[in-house]
N, C-alpha and C positions, 0 to 999 in steps of 0.2 A: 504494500500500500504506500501510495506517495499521497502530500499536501497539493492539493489545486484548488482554484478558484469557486468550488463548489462545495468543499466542505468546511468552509468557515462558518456555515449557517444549517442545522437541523433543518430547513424550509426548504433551502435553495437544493431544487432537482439539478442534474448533472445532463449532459447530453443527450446519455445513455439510457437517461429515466430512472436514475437511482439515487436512494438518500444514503450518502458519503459519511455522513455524522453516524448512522445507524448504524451501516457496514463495519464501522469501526467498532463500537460497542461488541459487535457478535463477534469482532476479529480478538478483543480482549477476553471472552469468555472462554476463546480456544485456547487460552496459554492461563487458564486456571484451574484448577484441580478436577479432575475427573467426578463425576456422580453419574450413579447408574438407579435406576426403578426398574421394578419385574411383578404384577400384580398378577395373583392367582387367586382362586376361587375361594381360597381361606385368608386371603389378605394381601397388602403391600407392601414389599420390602423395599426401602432405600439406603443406599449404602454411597458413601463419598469418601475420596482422599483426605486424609488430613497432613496436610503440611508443617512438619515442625520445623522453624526457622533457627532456632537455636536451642543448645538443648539446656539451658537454663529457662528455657518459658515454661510455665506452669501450664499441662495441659489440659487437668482433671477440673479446672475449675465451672468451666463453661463450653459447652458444644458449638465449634464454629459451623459447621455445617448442616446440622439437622436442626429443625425447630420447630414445635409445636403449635400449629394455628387453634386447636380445639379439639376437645378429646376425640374424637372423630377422625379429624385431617392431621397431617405433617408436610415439611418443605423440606426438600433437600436442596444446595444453592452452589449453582460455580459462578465465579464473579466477586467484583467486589463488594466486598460482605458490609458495609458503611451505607452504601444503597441500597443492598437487601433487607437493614433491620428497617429502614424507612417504610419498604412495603410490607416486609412481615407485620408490624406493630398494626399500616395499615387495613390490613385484611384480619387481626386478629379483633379491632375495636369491628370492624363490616360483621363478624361470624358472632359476636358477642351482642349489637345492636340486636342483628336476626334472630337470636336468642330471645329477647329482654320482649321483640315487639310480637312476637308468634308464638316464643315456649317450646321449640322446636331445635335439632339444629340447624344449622342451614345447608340447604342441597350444595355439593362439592363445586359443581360445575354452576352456580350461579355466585360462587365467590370468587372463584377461578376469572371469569370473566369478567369479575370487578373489578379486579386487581388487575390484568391485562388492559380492561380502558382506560386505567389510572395510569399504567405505565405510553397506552400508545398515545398519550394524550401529551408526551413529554418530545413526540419525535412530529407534534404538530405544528406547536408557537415559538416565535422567533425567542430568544433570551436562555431558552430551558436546554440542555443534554440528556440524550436517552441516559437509562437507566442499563449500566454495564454489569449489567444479573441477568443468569435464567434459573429456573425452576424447577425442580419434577414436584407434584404434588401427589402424595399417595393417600387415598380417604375412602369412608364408606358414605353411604345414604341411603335411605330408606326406599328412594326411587325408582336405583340404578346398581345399586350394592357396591362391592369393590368398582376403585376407579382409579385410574393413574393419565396423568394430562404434563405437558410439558409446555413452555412458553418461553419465548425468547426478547430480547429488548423490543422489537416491533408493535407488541402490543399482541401476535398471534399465539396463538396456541392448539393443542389437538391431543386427544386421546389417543394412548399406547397400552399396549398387551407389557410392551419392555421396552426404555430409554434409554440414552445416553448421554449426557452431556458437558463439557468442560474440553480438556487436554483430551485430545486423540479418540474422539469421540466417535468417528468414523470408524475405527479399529473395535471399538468398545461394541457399537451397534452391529457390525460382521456380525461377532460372535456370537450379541445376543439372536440375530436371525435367523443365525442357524444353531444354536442350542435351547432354544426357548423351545417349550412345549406346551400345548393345552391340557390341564390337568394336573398342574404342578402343583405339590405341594407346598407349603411356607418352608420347609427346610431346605425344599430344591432350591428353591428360590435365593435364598441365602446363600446356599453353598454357588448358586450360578452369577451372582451378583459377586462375591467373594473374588470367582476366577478372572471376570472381568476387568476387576479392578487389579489385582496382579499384573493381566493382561497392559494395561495401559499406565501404568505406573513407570518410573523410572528405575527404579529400584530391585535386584532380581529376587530378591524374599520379601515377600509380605508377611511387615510384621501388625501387631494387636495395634499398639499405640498409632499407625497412621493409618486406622481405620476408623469409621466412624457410620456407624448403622442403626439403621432404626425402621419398625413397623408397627403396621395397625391390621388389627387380626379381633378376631373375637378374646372374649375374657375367659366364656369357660365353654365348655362342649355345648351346652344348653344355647350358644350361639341368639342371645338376644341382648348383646352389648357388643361394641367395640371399644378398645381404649390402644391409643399412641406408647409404644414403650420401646425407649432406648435400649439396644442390647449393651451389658455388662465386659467390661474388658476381656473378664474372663470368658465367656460366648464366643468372642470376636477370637480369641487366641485359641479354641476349640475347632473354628472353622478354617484358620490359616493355619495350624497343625494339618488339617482332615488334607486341606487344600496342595502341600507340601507330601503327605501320601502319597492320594492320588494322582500327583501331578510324575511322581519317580515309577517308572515300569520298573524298574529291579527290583522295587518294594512293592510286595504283595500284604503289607498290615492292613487289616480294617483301619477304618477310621470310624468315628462315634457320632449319632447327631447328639444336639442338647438334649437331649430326653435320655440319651446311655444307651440309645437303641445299636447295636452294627449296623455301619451302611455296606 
């Protein structure tokens, strides 16, 4: 990408019929951490890079990349994270108002959509710069049951089986294309979200601490609740062990899901 006479302005079209300001935004989202979604029939799982800059930063204190909009929904976020709390906070007062005025939560894909005219509403007026965030959203509803939607600085967005988005998301998406399946279970799901991110990492061992995952799944077999819940360090180090397995042919060891089942 170079500077020309066209992207000094959010507004000002280019020759070609494209907004330059925007372009840029989605170009910064490529060289930020990877995040993957994969929703199945028992829930959503979202799972992201965590980048530790140095290793004196405290990492346990607070989740950079997952965040919870409402016990229902969560967000996982590549981009810069200073814009994204601007919209998260925004969409968590929209899901909280729809609470307070109905008594309900609110349907996935009509906060979804909030949140996108808020953001493409920045890539209209001269003064404002998009918002250099995307999204996976993973949520239930009573509508439409499990749902997983992804959105980028434009303002668009669109429902997925399985996402990718951040660093090498191209590479991220192959995989899930052709390892996604209909009928997956939450544990698949993990463990495929798991490889993905391996996959597209810089690093050749995926460890616990630069991961960060999180879904929304029913509360108990009786399947008449959903609730948001962070997986536990130790979870995450269970599935980069399995992952480390089965990734060596020479090693024929089981590996375990969370429940102590053999896979």
């Amino acid at each position: 990408m170079f500077r020309s006479q066209y992207d000094t302005d959010v507004t000002v079209w280019s020759p070609q019929g494209r907004l330059l300001q925007v372009e840029y935004a989605m170009e910064a989202i490529s060289h930020a951490g990877a995040a993957v979604g994969v929703r199945t029939d028992e829930g959503v799982v979202l799972a992201a890079e965590k980048k530790i800059l140095s290793k004196l930063l405290e990492t346990s204190v607070a989740s950079e990349k997952m965040h919870k909009l409402d016990d229902h929904l969560g967000v996982a976020v590549a981009g810069i994270n200073s814009d994204a709390n601007i919209l998260i906070n925004s969409a968590r007062l929209s899901a909280q108002r729809y609470l307070m005025t109905y008594q309900e939560p609110v349907p996935m894909e009509q906060l979804v959509q909030t949140l996108c005219d808020q953001k493409q509403g920045y890539t209209q007026y001269g003064g404002l710069r998009p918002f250099g965030v995307s999204f996976l959203f993973g949520g239930w509803d009573k509508n439409c049951g499990f749902q997983l939607y992804q959105s980028d600085p434009s303002g668009n967005y669109a429902g997925w089986m399985a996402a990718a988005i951040g660093a090498n998301a191209t590479a991220a998406q192959a995989i899930l294309k052709t390892e996604y399946k209909e009928g997956m279970t939450l544990e698949d799901a993990r463990r495929l979200a798991t490889k993905v991110l391996k996959q597209t990492m810089d690093s050749t061992k995926l460890e616990a601490e630069k991961v960060e995952m999180a879904e929304v799944g029913w509360k108990s077999d009786a399947k008449q609740a959903v609730a948001y819940r962070v997986l536990k360090e130790s979870e995450l180090a269970e599935l980069c062990d399995c992952l480390l397995y089965t990734s060596d042919a020479a090693d024929d060891t089981p590996c375990v899901d969370l429940g102590g089942r053999r896979i």
